[in-house]
N, C-alpha and C positions, 0 to 999 in steps of 0.2 A: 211031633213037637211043632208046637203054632207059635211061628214068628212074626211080630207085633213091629212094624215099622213107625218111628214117630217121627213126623217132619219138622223141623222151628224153622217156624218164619224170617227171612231174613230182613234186617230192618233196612228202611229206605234214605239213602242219605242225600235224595234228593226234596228241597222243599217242594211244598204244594204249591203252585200258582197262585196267586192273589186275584181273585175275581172283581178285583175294584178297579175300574178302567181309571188311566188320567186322565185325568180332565186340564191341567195346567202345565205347560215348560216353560219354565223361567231361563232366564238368561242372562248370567251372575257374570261379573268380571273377577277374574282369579285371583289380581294381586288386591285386594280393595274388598271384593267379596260383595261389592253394588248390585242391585240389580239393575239394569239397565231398560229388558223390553221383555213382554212375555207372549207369547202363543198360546192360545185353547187349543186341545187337541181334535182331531176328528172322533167320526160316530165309535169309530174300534177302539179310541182310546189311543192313538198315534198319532205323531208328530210329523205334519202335512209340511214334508219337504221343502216344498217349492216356495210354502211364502215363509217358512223359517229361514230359508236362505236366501231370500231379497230381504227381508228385515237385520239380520247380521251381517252381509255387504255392506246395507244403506247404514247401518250401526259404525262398522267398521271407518269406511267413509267418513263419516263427519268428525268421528273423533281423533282420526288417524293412526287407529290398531290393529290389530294383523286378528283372522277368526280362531286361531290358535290362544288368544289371548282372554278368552269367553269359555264359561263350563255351564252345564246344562241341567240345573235340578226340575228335580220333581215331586209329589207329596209324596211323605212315606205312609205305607200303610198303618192304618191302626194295628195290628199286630204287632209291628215293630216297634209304636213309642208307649204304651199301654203301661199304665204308671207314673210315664214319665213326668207327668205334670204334678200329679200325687206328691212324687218325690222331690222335684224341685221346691216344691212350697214347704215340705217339710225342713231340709235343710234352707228354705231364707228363714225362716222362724227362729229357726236354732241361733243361723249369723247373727241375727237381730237382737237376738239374747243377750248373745256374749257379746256383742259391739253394746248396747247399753248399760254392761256392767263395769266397764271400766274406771277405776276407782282413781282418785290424784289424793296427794293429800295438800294439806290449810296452803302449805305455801307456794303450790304447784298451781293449788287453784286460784291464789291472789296473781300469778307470773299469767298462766293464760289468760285471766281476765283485763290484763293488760295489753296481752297482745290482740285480743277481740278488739279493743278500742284502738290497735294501730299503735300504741309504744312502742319506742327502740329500748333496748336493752338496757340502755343507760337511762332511759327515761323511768323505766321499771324500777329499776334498782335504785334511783332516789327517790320514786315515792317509796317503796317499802323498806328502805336505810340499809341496802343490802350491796355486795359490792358485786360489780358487774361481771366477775367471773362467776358467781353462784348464780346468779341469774339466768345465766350460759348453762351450769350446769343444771337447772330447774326445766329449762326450754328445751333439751337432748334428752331428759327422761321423756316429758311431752310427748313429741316426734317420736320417739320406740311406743309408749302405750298406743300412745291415737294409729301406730302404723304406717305414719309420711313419713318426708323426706324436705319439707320447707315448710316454711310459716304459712305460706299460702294455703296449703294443702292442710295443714291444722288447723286455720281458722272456717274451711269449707265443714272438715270432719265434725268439727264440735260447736258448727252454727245448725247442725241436724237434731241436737238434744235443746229440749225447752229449757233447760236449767243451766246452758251454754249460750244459748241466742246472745249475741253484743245488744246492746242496751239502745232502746232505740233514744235518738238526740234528745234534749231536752227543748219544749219550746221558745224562743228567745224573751227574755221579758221585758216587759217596754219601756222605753226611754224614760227616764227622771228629768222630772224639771228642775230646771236651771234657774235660782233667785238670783236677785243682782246681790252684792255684799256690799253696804253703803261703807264708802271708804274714812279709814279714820284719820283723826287731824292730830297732825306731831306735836307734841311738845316739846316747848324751847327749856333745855335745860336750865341755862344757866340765864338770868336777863340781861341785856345790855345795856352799856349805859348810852345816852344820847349823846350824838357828838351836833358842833356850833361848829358853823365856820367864821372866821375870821378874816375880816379882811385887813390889808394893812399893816400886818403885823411884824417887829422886827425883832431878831436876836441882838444881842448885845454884849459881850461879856459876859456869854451862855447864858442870859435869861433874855425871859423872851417879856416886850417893851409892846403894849397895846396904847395904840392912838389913844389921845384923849378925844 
Protein backbone atom coordinates (compact mmCIF):
# COMPACT_ATOMS: atom_id res chain seq x y z
CA UNK A 1 0.00 0.00 0.00
CA UNK A 2 1.50 3.61 -1.27
CA UNK A 3 0.77 6.25 1.19
CA UNK A 4 0.26 9.70 -0.50
CA UNK A 5 1.10 12.44 2.02
CA UNK A 6 -0.64 16.00 1.11
CA UNK A 7 0.74 19.08 2.66
CA UNK A 8 -1.62 22.66 2.84
CA UNK A 9 0.10 25.39 3.10
CA UNK A 10 -0.53 27.29 5.92
CA UNK A 11 -1.52 30.86 5.29
CA UNK A 12 0.39 33.88 6.49
CA UNK A 13 -0.97 36.30 8.84
CA UNK A 14 1.66 38.48 8.72
CA UNK A 15 1.47 41.46 5.88
CA UNK A 16 4.13 42.02 3.47
CA UNK A 17 6.23 44.89 3.93
CA UNK A 18 5.53 48.00 1.81
CA UNK A 19 8.56 48.66 -0.40
CA UNK A 20 7.78 52.41 -0.50
CA UNK A 21 10.10 54.30 1.66
CA UNK A 22 8.90 57.77 3.57
CA UNK A 23 9.65 60.22 2.40
CA UNK A 24 7.62 62.87 4.93
CA UNK A 25 6.76 62.98 9.02
CA UNK A 26 4.52 65.44 9.62
CA UNK A 27 4.02 66.75 13.01
CA UNK A 28 0.23 67.08 13.80
CA UNK A 29 -1.02 68.61 17.18
CA UNK A 30 -3.40 66.04 18.80
CA UNK A 31 -6.13 68.15 20.12
CA UNK A 32 -6.56 70.58 16.97
CA UNK A 33 -5.19 68.04 14.45
CA UNK A 34 -2.73 71.28 12.95
CA UNK A 35 0.13 70.47 11.54
CA UNK A 36 2.69 72.47 12.77
CA UNK A 37 6.35 71.38 11.15
CA UNK A 38 7.52 68.44 9.12
CA UNK A 39 10.84 66.48 8.47
CA UNK A 40 11.91 64.55 5.06
CA UNK A 41 13.03 61.57 5.98
CA UNK A 42 16.53 60.16 5.28
CA UNK A 43 18.10 57.89 2.39
CA UNK A 44 16.30 54.49 4.34
CA UNK A 45 13.26 56.13 4.59
CA UNK A 46 13.69 57.05 8.59
CA UNK A 47 13.19 59.54 10.69
CA UNK A 48 16.57 61.42 11.47
CA UNK A 49 16.36 61.67 15.23
CA UNK A 50 18.37 64.31 16.16
CA UNK A 51 16.90 67.15 14.00
CA UNK A 52 13.21 65.82 14.62
CA UNK A 53 14.05 66.49 18.10
CA UNK A 54 15.51 69.90 18.03
CA UNK A 55 12.59 70.86 15.93
CA UNK A 56 9.79 69.62 18.46
CA UNK A 57 11.79 71.13 21.66
CA UNK A 58 12.14 74.51 19.55
CA UNK A 59 8.14 73.75 18.61
CA UNK A 60 7.53 73.03 22.04
CA UNK A 61 9.19 76.02 23.37
CA UNK A 62 7.64 78.70 21.67
CA UNK A 63 4.28 77.71 21.93
CA UNK A 64 4.40 76.47 25.56
CA UNK A 65 3.45 72.42 25.15
CA UNK A 66 4.78 69.50 26.51
CA UNK A 67 6.12 66.71 23.23
CA UNK A 68 3.50 64.44 24.40
CA UNK A 69 1.16 66.93 23.03
CA UNK A 70 2.29 66.14 19.14
CA UNK A 71 1.57 62.68 17.12
CA UNK A 72 3.58 61.76 14.17
CA UNK A 73 1.81 60.99 10.69
CA UNK A 74 2.91 59.72 7.73
CA UNK A 75 1.83 58.85 3.94
CA UNK A 76 -0.28 55.76 3.77
CA UNK A 77 0.48 53.58 1.21
CA UNK A 78 -1.28 53.11 -1.98
CA UNK A 79 -2.35 49.78 -0.97
CA UNK A 80 -4.25 50.96 1.92
CA UNK A 81 -6.26 53.92 0.31
CA UNK A 82 -6.92 52.37 -3.24
CA UNK A 83 -10.42 53.47 -4.14
CA UNK A 84 -10.59 55.66 -1.71
CA UNK A 85 -10.84 58.67 -3.70
CA UNK A 86 -13.26 56.71 -6.36
CA UNK A 87 -15.58 56.30 -3.49
CA UNK A 88 -15.40 59.52 -1.93
CA UNK A 89 -16.57 61.24 -5.21
CA UNK A 90 -19.17 58.93 -5.53
CA UNK A 91 -21.04 59.44 -2.46
CA UNK A 92 -20.42 63.64 -2.83
CA UNK A 93 -22.44 63.15 -6.10
CA UNK A 94 -25.05 61.26 -4.44
CA UNK A 95 -25.15 64.11 -1.31
CA UNK A 96 -25.53 66.66 -3.95
CA UNK A 97 -28.32 64.90 -5.30
CA UNK A 98 -30.44 64.72 -2.48
CA UNK A 99 -29.41 68.24 -1.07
CA UNK A 100 -30.73 69.80 -4.40
CA UNK A 101 -33.77 67.94 -4.33
CA UNK A 102 -35.35 69.48 -1.47
CA UNK A 103 -38.76 70.54 -2.29
CA UNK A 104 -40.92 73.68 -0.04
CA UNK A 105 -43.98 74.34 -1.12
CA UNK A 106 -45.81 78.23 -2.44
CA UNK A 107 -45.82 79.34 0.95
CA UNK A 108 -42.70 78.07 2.51
CA UNK A 109 -41.09 79.52 -0.50
CA UNK A 110 -42.76 83.04 -0.07
CA UNK A 111 -41.58 82.73 4.19
CA UNK A 112 -37.83 82.02 3.04
CA UNK A 113 -37.65 84.48 0.62
CA UNK A 114 -38.17 86.67 3.08
CA UNK A 115 -35.97 85.69 5.38
CA UNK A 116 -33.05 85.92 2.44
CA UNK A 117 -33.91 89.60 2.36
CA UNK A 118 -33.55 89.85 6.34
CA UNK A 119 -37.39 90.03 7.67
CA UNK A 120 -38.40 89.49 11.04
CA UNK A 121 -41.19 87.26 11.49
CA UNK A 122 -43.52 89.89 11.97
CA UNK A 123 -42.35 91.68 8.92
CA UNK A 124 -43.17 88.42 6.84
CA UNK A 125 -46.35 87.78 8.15
CA UNK A 126 -47.66 91.24 7.15
CA UNK A 127 -46.46 91.30 3.86
CA UNK A 128 -48.14 88.01 3.18
CA UNK A 129 -51.41 88.81 5.64
CA UNK A 130 -50.40 85.87 7.58
CA UNK A 131 -50.37 85.74 11.49
CA UNK A 132 -46.96 85.38 13.03
CA UNK A 133 -47.55 82.15 14.63
CA UNK A 134 -47.86 80.46 11.05
CA UNK A 135 -45.12 82.15 9.96
CA UNK A 136 -43.19 80.40 13.00
CA UNK A 137 -44.53 77.44 12.06
CA UNK A 138 -43.57 77.94 7.99
CA UNK A 139 -39.66 78.89 9.39
CA UNK A 140 -39.46 75.19 11.80
CA UNK A 141 -40.46 73.04 8.70
CA UNK A 142 -37.48 75.22 6.78
CA UNK A 143 -34.77 74.44 9.47
CA UNK A 144 -35.88 70.44 9.44
CA UNK A 145 -35.71 70.35 5.44
CA UNK A 146 -32.64 72.52 4.88
CA UNK A 147 -31.11 70.44 8.03
CA UNK A 148 -30.07 73.86 10.45
CA UNK A 149 -30.66 74.88 13.42
CA UNK A 150 -30.86 79.00 12.92
CA UNK A 151 -31.80 81.33 10.43
CA UNK A 152 -28.13 81.99 9.81
CA UNK A 153 -27.40 78.65 8.98
CA UNK A 154 -30.67 78.65 6.42
CA UNK A 155 -29.83 81.48 4.79
CA UNK A 156 -25.96 80.19 4.06
CA UNK A 157 -27.71 76.52 3.02
CA UNK A 158 -30.09 78.01 0.44
CA UNK A 159 -27.84 80.91 -0.77
CA UNK A 160 -25.96 77.70 -2.48
CA UNK A 161 -28.92 77.02 -5.04
CA UNK A 162 -29.35 79.51 -7.95
CA UNK A 163 -33.08 79.62 -7.50
CA UNK A 164 -32.36 80.60 -3.69
CA UNK A 165 -29.61 83.39 -4.20
CA UNK A 166 -31.25 86.67 -2.07
CA UNK A 167 -31.78 89.16 -4.80
CA UNK A 168 -29.12 91.20 -5.52
CA UNK A 169 -30.15 95.25 -4.27
CA UNK A 170 -31.63 97.12 -6.69
CA UNK A 171 -29.83 100.33 -8.14
CA UNK A 172 -30.81 103.62 -6.28
CA UNK A 173 -32.62 105.88 -8.81
CA UNK A 174 -31.89 109.32 -9.15
CA UNK A 175 -33.13 112.25 -7.61
CA UNK A 176 -36.37 114.04 -8.88
CA UNK A 177 -36.42 117.40 -9.56
CA UNK A 178 -37.86 119.63 -7.41
CA UNK A 179 -40.26 122.66 -9.12
CA UNK A 180 -41.01 125.62 -6.95
CA UNK A 181 -45.26 125.67 -6.66
CA UNK A 182 -46.12 129.36 -7.39
CA UNK A 183 -48.11 130.18 -4.39
CA UNK A 184 -51.70 130.88 -4.53
CA UNK A 185 -53.65 134.07 -3.41
CA UNK A 186 -56.76 133.79 -0.86
CA UNK A 187 -59.77 134.94 -1.46
CA UNK A 188 -61.65 137.32 0.85
CA UNK A 189 -64.86 135.64 1.24
CA UNK A 190 -67.08 138.00 2.33
CA UNK A 191 -66.07 142.09 1.30
CA UNK A 192 -65.83 144.55 3.82
CA UNK A 193 -67.28 147.43 3.99
CA UNK A 194 -64.93 150.84 4.41
CA UNK A 195 -64.87 152.40 7.63
CA UNK A 196 -64.46 156.77 8.02
CA UNK A 197 -63.09 158.02 10.88
CA UNK A 198 -64.59 160.74 12.52
CA UNK A 199 -63.53 163.11 14.33
CA UNK A 200 -65.34 165.25 16.86
CA UNK A 201 -67.93 163.27 17.28
CA UNK A 202 -70.67 163.24 20.25
CA UNK A 203 -73.34 160.94 21.78
CA UNK A 204 -76.19 162.38 22.84
CA UNK A 205 -79.22 160.91 24.13
CA UNK A 206 -77.83 157.59 22.38
CA UNK A 207 -77.39 159.01 19.05
CA UNK A 208 -74.44 160.10 17.93
CA UNK A 209 -74.41 164.29 17.00
CA UNK A 210 -71.64 165.08 13.96
CA UNK A 211 -70.08 168.54 14.05
CA UNK A 212 -71.44 170.71 11.61
Amino acid sequence: MKIVRRTQSIPSFVAPQSSKLHQTFLFCEKQSGATHFQVSADSNGNLPMEQAACLLAMHCMVRGQSPDDYMIMVEADNSHTEGLLEKAHKLLEAGQAVKSEIKVTRREEEVLRGILRGFANKEIASNLNLSERTVKFHVSSLLSKFRVRGRMELVREASRFANWAPPKPLAPAPPRELHPVPARTSRIAAAQSPVFAVANAKVAGGKLQLPM
